[in-house]
Residue, then its C-alpha position, 0 to 999 in steps of 0.5 A: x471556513x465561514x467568513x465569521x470564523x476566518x482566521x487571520x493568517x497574516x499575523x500567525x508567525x506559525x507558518x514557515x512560509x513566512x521565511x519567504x514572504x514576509x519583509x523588505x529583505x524577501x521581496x526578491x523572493x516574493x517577486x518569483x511568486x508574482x510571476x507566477x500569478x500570486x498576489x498579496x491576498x495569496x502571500x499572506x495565506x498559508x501555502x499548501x503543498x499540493x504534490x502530484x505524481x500526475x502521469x501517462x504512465x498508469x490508469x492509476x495516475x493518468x487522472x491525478x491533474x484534475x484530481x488535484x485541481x479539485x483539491x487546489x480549488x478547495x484550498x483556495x476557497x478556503x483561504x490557502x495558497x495551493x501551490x502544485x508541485x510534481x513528482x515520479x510514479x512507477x507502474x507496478x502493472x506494466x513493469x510487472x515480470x521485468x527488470x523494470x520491476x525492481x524501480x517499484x519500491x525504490x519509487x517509495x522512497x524517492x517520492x518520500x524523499x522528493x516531497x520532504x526536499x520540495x516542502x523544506x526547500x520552499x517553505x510549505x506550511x501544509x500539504x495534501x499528499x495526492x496519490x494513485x499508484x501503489x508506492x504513492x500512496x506509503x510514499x506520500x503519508x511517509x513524507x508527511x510524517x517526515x516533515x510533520x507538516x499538517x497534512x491531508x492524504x487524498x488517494x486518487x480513487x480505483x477504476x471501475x472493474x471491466x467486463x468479460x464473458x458476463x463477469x466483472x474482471x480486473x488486471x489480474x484475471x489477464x495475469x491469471x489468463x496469461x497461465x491458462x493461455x500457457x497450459x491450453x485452457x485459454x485460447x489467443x482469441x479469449x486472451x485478447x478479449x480479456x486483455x481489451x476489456x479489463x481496464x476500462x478507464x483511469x484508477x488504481x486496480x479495482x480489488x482489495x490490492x496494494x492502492x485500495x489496501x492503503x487507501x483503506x489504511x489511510x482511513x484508519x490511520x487518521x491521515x485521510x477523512x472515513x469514507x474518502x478511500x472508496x468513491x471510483x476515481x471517474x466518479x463525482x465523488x471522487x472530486x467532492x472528497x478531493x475539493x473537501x480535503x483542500x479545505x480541511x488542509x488549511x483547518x488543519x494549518x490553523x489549527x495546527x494538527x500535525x501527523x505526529x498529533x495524530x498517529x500512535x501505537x493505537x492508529x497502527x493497530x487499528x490500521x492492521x486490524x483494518x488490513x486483516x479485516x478486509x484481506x488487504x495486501x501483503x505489501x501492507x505489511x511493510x508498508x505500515x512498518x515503513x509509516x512507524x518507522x518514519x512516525x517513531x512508533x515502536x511496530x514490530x511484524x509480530x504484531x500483525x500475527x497477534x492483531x490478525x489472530x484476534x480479528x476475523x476476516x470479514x470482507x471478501x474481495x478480489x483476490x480472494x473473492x469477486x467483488x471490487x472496491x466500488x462494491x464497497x462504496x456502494x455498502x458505505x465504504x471503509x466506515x462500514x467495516x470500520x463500524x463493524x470492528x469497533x462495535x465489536x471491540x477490535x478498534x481503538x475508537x480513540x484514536x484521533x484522525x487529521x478532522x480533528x474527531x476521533x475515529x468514534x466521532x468520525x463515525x457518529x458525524x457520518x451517520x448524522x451529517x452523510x447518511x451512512x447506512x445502518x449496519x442492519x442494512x447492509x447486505x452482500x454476499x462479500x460483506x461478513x458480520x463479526x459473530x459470523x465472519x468470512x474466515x475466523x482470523x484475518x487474513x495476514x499471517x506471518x510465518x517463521x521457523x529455520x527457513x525464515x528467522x525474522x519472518x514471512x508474510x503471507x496472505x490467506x485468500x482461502x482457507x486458514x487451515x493450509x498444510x503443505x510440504x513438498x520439494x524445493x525447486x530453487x531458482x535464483x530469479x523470477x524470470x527462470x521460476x516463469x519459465x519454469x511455469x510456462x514451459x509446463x514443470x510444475x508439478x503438484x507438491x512442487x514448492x518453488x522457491x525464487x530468491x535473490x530478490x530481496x530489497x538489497x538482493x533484487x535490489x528492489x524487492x520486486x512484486x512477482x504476480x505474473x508467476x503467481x497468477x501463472x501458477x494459479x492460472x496453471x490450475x495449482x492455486x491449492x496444491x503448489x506453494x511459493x516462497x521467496x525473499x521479494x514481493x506480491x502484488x496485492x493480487x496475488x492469491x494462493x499459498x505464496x510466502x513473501x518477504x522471507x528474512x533475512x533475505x538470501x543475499x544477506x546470507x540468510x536461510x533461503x539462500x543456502x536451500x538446496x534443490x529437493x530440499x523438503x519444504x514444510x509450511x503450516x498456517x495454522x503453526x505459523x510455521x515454515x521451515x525445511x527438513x534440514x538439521x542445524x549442523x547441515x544448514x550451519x555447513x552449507x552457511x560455511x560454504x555459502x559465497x554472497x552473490x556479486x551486486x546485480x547493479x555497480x551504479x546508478x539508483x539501484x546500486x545506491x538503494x541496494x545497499x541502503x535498504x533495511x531487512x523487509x522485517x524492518x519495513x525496507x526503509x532507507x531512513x531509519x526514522x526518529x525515536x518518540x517518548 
């Protein structure tokens, strides 16, 4: 903001902060801010939260502090009064095959709920909702379209891809090794070269997995500015974007533009087409249903089926293919597939975003003010035109049939045309289905079917890469198929069918399958179903006892019985309703 345009916060009776800093009745309150180093200039400015889930735990986070003193200096530049605060992170990567798995998607909410808490209990005026991990990033945007503050999302950038043998891997090519090392393909020396090489630094994982989907999303949205998902986390740019969304989160206090200005209908079907476009994580899929939710906008998972039908895949990244996002960044990032789906009438150029631009203008000041290159320019091997893209659909599909009444989602890394049948081999938890993998049983046709492991069944929904990447490290990408009832990373690639409802422990029917049962799934018919007839399925239900809860107390008990279906979003919160 120039000094001829700065606006005088100190009469603006707007801000809530107000509550806590202004009158006689408020010095005591003002007294603690001044202990902190806080002034009158400060007291008088709007005050911006800046929550920050900084921590040793992940590479996705381990950078966030200097991120976000990137943000707080632009904040302050700009006239506000950044104020840090702190809250959780769970590293999907590390708990990833235990027990501790199931504390991941619980994270989402408590962040939601920690910053909702932190912003309402001190008054905040504005946020910018800092985010690395893979539950950050939906945490973080549900809680600014809880409090409905004037918000800014800044995601923390992904790490630069490792090296090994001469090509670029990432974390899942370990997971993946792990499986070769199981059937003899990868020796203990090659493993351990992999494992010291693939992550070379701080960042969220380096494919189109769960962060950078949601990073993406984010864009289209309208909750973070294009172009701010794709420069790497250990990249000046990165704190360029970071400065520039501190100074946008006060334009945005004072010109009063808040989530529910922003979000609608149409910024949740241009975020799905965005997902499908670039074959984003399954995990999108409830994430983007737990955003509506919280938003009041009316989002069903049928619709990711329709929007994902009508537009093509046409980026082709990690998992599917071999590039990472700082290939992306290099073409122009998010804007240019972006670009390409609105010109190609798939995205509702309309749609406004937190600049205050609609998506077009965001588009049109790119091209002008930051040079985006010309779509005629850009050239890929993983980078699709519209008229002749990558795959005819995107990439989210979503299955139903007797097996899955309220749905299933899957993610199609190879082709759409996927047929599978073959025999059930039931286990009741991720741990037994590795096993099973590892000790070499899986056979091709197999279907493996992990269940129990539901939001309310986990609890917690946990992500199971490590059996996927075994299973497809096992040399069965094409030829064995797994369903279940819990989660995926974004990296996980293969026929894998995820978040079947309603979920085993509910009593759905996943949970009354029977070993050897014939399991049919069918992506081209949307199908997955098992050869089992009515009357059969409606004696087994008969017969059928609900498992005892795996946690008595404590937050996973607690989560447990308050998550909603995965066709629902998982959400604890049931949200509000908008006209």
């Amino acid at each position: 903001m120039s000094s001829d345009d700065e606006f005088d916060f100190g009469k603006d009776q707007r801000l809530q902060s107000r509550d806590v800093t202004e009158g006689a009745e408020k010095a005591p309150h003002r007294a603690m801010f001044r202990a902190m180093g806080f002034d009158d200039e400060d007291l008088s400015s709007p005050m911006i939260g800046v929550p920050n889930p900084a921590a040793d735990i992940t590479p996705c986070n381990v950078h966030l502090d200097d991120v976000a003193e990137s943000a707080i200096e632009g904040a302050d530049e700009a006239g506000g009064m950044p104020i840090e605060f702190g809250t959780i992170t769970i590293s999907d990567a590390i708990s990833m095959g235990t027990e501790g798995m199931k504390a991941s998607l619980i994270s989402r909410e408590v962040i939601a709920d920690s910053v909702e808490l932190v912003s309402f209990g001190e008054r905040m005026d504005g946020l910018v909702t800092v985010a690395g991990c893979d539950k950050n990033l939906p945490g973080m945007m549900m809680a600014a379209i809880r409090t409905d503050l004037p918000s800014v999302f800044l995601y923390g950038g992904s790490i630069m891809p490792g090296e090994h043998e001469g090509r670029d891997v990432t974390i899942v090519q370990v997971f993946e090794g792990v499986g070769a090392y199981g059937t003899g393909e990868m020796d203990a020396d090659e493993l351990d070269d992999l494992e010291r090489n693939a992550c070379p630094g701080a960042g969220s994982c380096g494919g189109m997995f769960t962060a950078n989907t949601m990073a993406s999303v984010s864009e289209a949205l309208g909750m973070a500015p294009l172009g701010s998902a794709s420069p790497p986390a250990e990249h000046h740019e990165r704190y360029a974007v970071a400065r520039r969304a501190g100074e946008l989160a006060v334009e945005v206090v004072e010109e009063d533009r808040r989530p529910s200005d922003i979000l609608s209908r149409k910024s949740f079907e241009n975020a799905i087409a965005l997902q499908t476009a670039i074959g984003g994580s399954t995990n999108g899929v409830l994430h983007l249903l737990a955003l509506a939710r919280e938003a009041g906008v009316d989002l069903e998972i049928e619709d990711f089926d329709d929007i994902s039908k009508r537009t093509p895949k046409i980026v082709d990244m990690q998992p599917g293919g071999d590039s990472v996002m700082n290939d992306l960044h290099e073409l122009g990032g998010v804007p240019v597939v972006v670009r390409r789906l609105l010109e190609a009438d798939l995205f509702h150029g309309d749609a406004m975003t937190v600049t205050g631009r609609t998506i077009a203008e965001e588009l049109a000041y790119l091209e002008e003010e930051h040079g985006l290159p010309a779509d005629d320019e850009l050239e890929a091997d993983f980078l699709y035109t519209v008229d002749d893209p990558k795959e005819e659909e995107g990439a989210i599909k979503i299955l139903s049939g007797n097996l899955a009444p309220d749905g299933a989602v899957l993610k199609a890394t190879g082709g759409d045309q996927f047929h599978h049948e073959g025999p059930a081999r039931i286990f009741e938890n991720e741990e037994d289905a590795m096993a099973y993998v590892q000790e070499g049983h899986i056979e091709s046709g197999d279907v493996i079917v992990i269940r129990n492991e539901g939001p309310k069944g986990g609890p917690g929904m946990r992500e199971m890469l490590g059996v996927t990447a075994a299973v497809v490290g096992a040399g069965h990408e094409d030829d064995v198929a797994l369903i279940t009832d819990g989660r995926f990373s974004g990296g996980t690639r293969g026929p894998m069918i995820g978040h079947v409802a309603p979920e085993a422990f509910v009593g759905g029917p996943i949970g009354l399958l029977e070993d050897g049962d014939e399991i049919t799934v069918d992506i081209p018919d949307r199908t997955l179903e098992v050869d089992v007839d009515d009357d059969d399925l409606e004696r087994r239900r008969e017969e059928w006892d609900r498992p005892e809860p795996a946690y008595e107390g404590g937050v996973l008990a607690k989560f447990g019985r308050d998550f909603s279906s995965a066709a629902d979003g998982a959400v604890t919160n049931p949200g509000v309703k908008r006209d």
